[in-house]
C-alpha positions in Angstrom: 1.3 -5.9 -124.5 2.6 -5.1 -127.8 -0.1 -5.7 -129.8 -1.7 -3.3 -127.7 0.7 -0.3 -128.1 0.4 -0.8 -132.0 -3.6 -1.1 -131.6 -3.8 2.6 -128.9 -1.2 4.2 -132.3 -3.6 3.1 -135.2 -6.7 4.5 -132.5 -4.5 8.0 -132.4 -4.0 7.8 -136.1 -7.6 7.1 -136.6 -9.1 10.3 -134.4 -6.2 12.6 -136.0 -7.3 11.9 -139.4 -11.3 11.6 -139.0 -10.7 15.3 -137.1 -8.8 16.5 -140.2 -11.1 15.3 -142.4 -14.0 16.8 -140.5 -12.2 20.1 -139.9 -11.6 20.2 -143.6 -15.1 19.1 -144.7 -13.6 16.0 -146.5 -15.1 13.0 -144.4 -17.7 12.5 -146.9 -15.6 12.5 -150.2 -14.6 8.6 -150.4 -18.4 7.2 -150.3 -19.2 3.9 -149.9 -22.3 2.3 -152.7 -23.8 2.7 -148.8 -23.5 6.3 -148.4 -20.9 5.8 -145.8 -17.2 6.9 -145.8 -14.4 5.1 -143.4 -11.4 6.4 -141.5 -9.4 4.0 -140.3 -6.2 1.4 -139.9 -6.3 -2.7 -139.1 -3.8 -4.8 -137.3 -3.2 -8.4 -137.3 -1.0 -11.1 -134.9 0.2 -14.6 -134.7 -1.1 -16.6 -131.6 0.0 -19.6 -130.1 -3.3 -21.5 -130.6 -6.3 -21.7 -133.1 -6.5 -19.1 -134.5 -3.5 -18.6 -135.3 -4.2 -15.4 -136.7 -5.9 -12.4 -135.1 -7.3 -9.2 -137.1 -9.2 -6.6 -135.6 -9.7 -3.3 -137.2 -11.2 -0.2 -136.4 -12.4 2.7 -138.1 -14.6 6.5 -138.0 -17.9 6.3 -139.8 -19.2 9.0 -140.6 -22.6 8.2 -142.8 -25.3 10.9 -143.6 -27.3 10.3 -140.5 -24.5 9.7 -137.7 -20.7 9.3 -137.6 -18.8 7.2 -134.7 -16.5 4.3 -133.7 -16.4 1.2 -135.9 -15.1 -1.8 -134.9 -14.2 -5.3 -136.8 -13.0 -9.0 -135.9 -13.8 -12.2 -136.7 -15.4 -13.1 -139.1 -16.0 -9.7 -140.8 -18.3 -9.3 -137.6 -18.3 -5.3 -137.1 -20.1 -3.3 -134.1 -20.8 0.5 -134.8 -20.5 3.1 -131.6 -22.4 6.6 -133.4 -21.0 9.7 -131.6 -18.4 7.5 -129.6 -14.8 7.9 -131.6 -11.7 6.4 -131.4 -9.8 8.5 -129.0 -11.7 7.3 -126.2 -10.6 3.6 -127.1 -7.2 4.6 -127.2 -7.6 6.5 -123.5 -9.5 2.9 -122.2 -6.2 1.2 -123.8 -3.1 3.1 -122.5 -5.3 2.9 -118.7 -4.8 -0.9 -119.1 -1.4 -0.6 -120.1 -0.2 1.0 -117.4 -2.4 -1.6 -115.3 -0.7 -4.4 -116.7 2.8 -2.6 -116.5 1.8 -2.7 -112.4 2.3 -6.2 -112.2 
């Protein structure tokens, strides 16, 4: 449960800054060689088993045609959500934390 209190903060973070930036017309500034610039924070945990270390990370895209959600775990695997962003993640998150603080 605590991994996932640190995970819905980084999610805040992430929406907070990827607002500012688009409120200030900044989102764009830091390009990737791939046009695309990248809000956003990563978190990592020890497990009991194999793996014994977990990353996921998560970010806002914003590239020249869309700008959403990204998300990355194993194996540099990543999944892009366009016009989904982070703050939804984050509300889907605290809902199953107070699920889980039910039991």
């Amino acid at each position: 449960m605590e991994t996932l209190g640190i995970y819905k903060n980084a999610l805040d973070e992430i929406e907070r800054e990827a607002m500012r930036q688009r409120d200030q017309g900044t989102a764009r500034n830091n390009l990737t060689p791939e046009e695309t610039s990248y809000v956003g924070a990563g978190v990592s945990w020890y497990a009991d088993k194999i793996p014994r270390v977990h990353h996921l990370s998560a970010a806002h895209y914003f590239d020249p045609d869309s700008s959403g959600l990204y998300l990355q775990a194993f194996k540099g695997v990543g999944f892009r959500f366009p016009n989904q962003n982070a703050s939804q993640l984050s509300l889907a998150i605290g809902s199953a934390m107070q699920e889980l603080n039910k039991r």
